[in-house]
C-alpha positions in Angstrom: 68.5 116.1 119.0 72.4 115.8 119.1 74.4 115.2 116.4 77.5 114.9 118.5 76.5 110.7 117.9 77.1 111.1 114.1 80.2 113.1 114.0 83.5 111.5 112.8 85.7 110.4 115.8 88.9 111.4 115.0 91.9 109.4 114.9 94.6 109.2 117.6 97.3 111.3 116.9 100.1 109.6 115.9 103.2 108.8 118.4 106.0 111.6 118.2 109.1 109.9 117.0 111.9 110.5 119.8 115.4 111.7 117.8 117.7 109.6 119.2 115.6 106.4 118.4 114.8 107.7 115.0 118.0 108.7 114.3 118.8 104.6 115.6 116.4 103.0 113.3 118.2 104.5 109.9 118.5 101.7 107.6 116.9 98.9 109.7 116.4 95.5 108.4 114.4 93.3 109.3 114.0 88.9 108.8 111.7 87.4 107.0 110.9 83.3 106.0 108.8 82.4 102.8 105.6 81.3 104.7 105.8 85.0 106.6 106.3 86.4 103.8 103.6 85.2 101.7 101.1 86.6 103.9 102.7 90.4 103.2 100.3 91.4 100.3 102.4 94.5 99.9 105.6 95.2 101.8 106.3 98.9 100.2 102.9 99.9 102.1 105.5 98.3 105.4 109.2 98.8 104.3 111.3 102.3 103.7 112.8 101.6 100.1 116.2 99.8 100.0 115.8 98.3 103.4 118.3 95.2 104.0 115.9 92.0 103.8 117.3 89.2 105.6 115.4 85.6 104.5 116.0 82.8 107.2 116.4 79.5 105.4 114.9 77.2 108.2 116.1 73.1 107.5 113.4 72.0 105.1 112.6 74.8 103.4 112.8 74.2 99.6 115.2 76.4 97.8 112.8 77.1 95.2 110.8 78.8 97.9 113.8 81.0 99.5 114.4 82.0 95.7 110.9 82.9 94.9 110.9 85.3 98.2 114.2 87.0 97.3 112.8 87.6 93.6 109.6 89.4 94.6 111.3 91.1 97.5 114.3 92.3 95.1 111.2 93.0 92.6 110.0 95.6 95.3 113.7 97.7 95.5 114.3 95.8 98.3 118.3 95.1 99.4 118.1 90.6 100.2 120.5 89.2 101.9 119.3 85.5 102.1 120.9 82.9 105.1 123.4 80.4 104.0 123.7 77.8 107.3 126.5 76.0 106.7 125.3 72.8 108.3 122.5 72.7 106.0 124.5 72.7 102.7 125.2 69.1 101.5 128.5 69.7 99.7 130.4 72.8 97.3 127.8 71.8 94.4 124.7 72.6 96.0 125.8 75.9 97.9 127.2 77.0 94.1 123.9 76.2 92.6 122.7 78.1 95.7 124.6 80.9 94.9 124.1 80.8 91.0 120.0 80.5 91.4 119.9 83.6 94.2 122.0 85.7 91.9 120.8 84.8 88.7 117.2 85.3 89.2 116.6 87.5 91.7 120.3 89.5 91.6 121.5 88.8 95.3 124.7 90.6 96.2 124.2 90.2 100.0 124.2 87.0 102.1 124.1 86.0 106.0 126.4 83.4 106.7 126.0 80.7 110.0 126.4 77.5 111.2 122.6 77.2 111.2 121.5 75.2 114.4 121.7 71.8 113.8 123.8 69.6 116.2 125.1 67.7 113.2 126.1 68.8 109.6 124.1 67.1 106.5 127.3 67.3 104.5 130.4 68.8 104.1 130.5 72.4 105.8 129.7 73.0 109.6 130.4 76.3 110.3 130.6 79.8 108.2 134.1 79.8 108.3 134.2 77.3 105.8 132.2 79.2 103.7 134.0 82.0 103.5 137.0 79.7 103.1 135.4 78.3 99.8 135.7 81.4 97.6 131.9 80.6 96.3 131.2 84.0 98.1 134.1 86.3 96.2 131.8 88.4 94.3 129.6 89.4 96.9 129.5 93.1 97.9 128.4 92.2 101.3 129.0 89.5 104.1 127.6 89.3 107.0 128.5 86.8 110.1 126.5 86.0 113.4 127.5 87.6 116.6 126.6 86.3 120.0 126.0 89.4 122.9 125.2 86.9 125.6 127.5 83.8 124.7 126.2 80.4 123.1 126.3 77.4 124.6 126.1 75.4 121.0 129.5 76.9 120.4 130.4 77.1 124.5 129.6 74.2 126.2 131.4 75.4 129.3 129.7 78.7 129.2 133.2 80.8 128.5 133.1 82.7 125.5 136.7 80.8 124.1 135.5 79.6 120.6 132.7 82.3 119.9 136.4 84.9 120.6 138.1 82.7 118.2 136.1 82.8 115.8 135.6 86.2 116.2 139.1 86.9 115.6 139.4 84.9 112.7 136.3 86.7 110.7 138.3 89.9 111.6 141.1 88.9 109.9 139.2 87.5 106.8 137.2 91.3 106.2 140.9 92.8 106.2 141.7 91.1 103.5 138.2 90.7 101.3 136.8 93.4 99.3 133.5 92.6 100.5 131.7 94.9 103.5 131.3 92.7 106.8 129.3 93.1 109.8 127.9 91.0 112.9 124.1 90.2 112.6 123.3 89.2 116.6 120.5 87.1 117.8 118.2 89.3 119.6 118.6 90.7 123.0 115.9 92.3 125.8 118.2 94.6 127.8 121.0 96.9 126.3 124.1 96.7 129.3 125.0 93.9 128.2 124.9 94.7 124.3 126.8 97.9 125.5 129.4 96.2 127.4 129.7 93.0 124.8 130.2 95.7 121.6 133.4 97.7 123.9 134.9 94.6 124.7 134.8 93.5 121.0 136.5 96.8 120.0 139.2 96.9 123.0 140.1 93.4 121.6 140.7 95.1 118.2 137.3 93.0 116.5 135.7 96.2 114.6 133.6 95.1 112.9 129.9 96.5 112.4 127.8 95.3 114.9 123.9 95.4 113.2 122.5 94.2 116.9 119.0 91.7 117.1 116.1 92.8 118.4 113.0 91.2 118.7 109.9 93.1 117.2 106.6 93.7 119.6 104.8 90.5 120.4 103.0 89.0 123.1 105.2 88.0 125.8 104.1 84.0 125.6 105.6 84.0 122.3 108.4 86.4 123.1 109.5 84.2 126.1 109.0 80.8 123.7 111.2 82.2 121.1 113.8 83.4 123.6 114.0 80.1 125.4 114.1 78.2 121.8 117.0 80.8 120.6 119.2 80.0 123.5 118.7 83.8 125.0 120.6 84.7 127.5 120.8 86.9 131.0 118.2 89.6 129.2 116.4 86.7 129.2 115.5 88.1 132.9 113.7 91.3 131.4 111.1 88.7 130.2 110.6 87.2 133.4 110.5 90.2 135.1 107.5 91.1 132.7 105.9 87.8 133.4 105.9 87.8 137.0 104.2 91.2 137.0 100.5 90.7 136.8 99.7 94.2 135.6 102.3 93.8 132.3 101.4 89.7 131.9 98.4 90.0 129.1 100.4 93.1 127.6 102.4 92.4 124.2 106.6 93.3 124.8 107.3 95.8 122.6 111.3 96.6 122.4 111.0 100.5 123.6 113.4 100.2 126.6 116.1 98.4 125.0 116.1 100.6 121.8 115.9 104.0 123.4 118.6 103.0 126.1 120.9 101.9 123.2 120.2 104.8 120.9 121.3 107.2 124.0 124.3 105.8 124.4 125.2 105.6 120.6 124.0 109.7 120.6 126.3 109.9 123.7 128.8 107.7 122.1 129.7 107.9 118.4 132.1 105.6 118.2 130.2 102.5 119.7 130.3 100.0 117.4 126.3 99.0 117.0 125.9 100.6 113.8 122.2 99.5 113.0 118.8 97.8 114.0 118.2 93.9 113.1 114.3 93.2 113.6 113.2 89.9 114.2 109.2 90.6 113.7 108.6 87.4 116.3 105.1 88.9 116.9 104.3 89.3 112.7 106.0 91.3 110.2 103.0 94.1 109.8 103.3 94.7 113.6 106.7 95.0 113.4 106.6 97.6 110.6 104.1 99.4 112.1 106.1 99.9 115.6 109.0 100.7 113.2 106.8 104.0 111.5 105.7 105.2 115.0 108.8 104.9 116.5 111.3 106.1 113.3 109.9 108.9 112.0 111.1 109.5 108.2 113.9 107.1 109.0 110.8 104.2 108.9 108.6 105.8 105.9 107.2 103.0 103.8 108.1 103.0 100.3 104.5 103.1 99.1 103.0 105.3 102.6 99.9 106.2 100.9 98.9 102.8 101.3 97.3 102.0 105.0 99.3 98.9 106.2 96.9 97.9 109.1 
């Protein structure tokens, strides 16, 4: 009788981090909201230690809640950098309590600021420029400001790029003069020429500021093609469709390999391109996300806690 039925399969090996993409994903962050991440029983079995935590404060969503998320997550060793969306923020008192609550209970240095994407402000501020105007953010070691690759039509109506340059010029201006580090956080992208060719034009124009570019995690490519269409996604939109139109790749979840690996060979090619991190958005869940992260980043992705199995 065999016994070849009883023996231990063994597991798949695991993928072989390429260098240039490992070498891409150093210090990754990666978004999450409270309701995601109360479903994370453990993010140091997920995370590498200090990675930048972005939490997206979505209209609705209790302060209390956003607080609570950036106390366990800072709890963990984790670096939060929680949204502020201007349009959101009734008036100076409530972004200072804001402000005061975030640093006083769970020690937030870091903050994302936006216009948040309402058509119509609930009080006094409508776009981060304002905020930064306010001084409420003086003490923070680190600011970052939204970044459009592919235009936005909220800001554009006309589909020129006029008021996103503007304002690009003027956040340039404001990290000469702040002590604070600044960077672009982008809304995520499918194909990297145009990431490529938005980040040189930004630095021919004298805008140098860090670019820590989008990009949405592995998820199917329903979802992927929702989110994209919700989030105003622009001509990489047509790597989607592409995908979609392709019956052989339809049931198959998008996972971001092409676009990463073509932009971490040009930034090994290229040293002085401007993209200077990874952004995830972890549109198909946070765990998935993570786990594409490990395969794909070799030590540059190693949990905090790896003895842990994250699956």
């Amino acid at each position: 009788m065999s016994l070849l039925p009883f023996l231990k399969k063994k597991a798949p090996p695991a993928p072989t981090a390429d260098a240039q993409v490992a070498a891409f994903l150093k210090d990754y962050s990666i978004e999450v909201m409270p309701r995601t991440a109360e479903k994370i029983e453990d993010f140091q079995s997920l995370l590498p230690a200090g990675t930048r935590v972005y939490i997206a404060h979505i209209d609705g969503t209790p302060i209390a809640d956003m607080v609570a998320t950036a106390r366990r997550l800072a709890r963990d060793g984790y670096a939060v950098m929680p949204h502020f969306p201007a349009r959101i923020i009734k008036d100076r008192a409530t972004l200072d309590d804001w402000i005061a609550r975030y640093r006083g209970e769970a020690g937030v240095e870091q903050a994302l600021l936006l216009a948040g994407g309402l058509t119509l402000p609930h009080g006094d501020f409508e776009n981060s420029m304002q905020l930064l105007e306010s001084g409420a953010f003086a003490d923070f070691k680190r600011l970052h400001v939204a970044g459009h690759p592919e235009g936005n039509r909220d800001i554009d109506p006309d589909g020129s790029d006029t008021n996103v340059s503007d304002a690009l010029r003027w956040k340039q201006r404001f990290s000469d003069t702040t002590d604070a580090q600044m960077a672009l956080a982008t809304q995520f992208c499918f194909e990297a020429e145009p990431i490529i060719a938005w980040a040189d034009a930004l630095r021919d124009a004298g805008i140098t500021l860090p670019i820590h570019i989008g990009i949405a995690g592995p998820a199917k490519l329903q979802t992927m093609i929702k989110f994209a269409m919700a989030c105003g996604v622009g001509p990489s939109l047509r790597v989607l469709q592409r995908r979609a139109m392709d019956v052989t790749k339809l049931l198959l979840p998008y996972e971001p390999d092409e676009v990463i690996t073509a932009l971490a060979a040009h930034k090994a090619a290229n040293p002085d391109f401007t993209v200077a991190s990874v952004h995830f958005f972890p549109l198909g869940g946070i765990k998935t996300n993570a786990k594409w992260a490990m395969d794909h980043g070799g030590d540059n992705a190693r949990p905090a806690n790896p003895q842990k199995d994250p699956a």
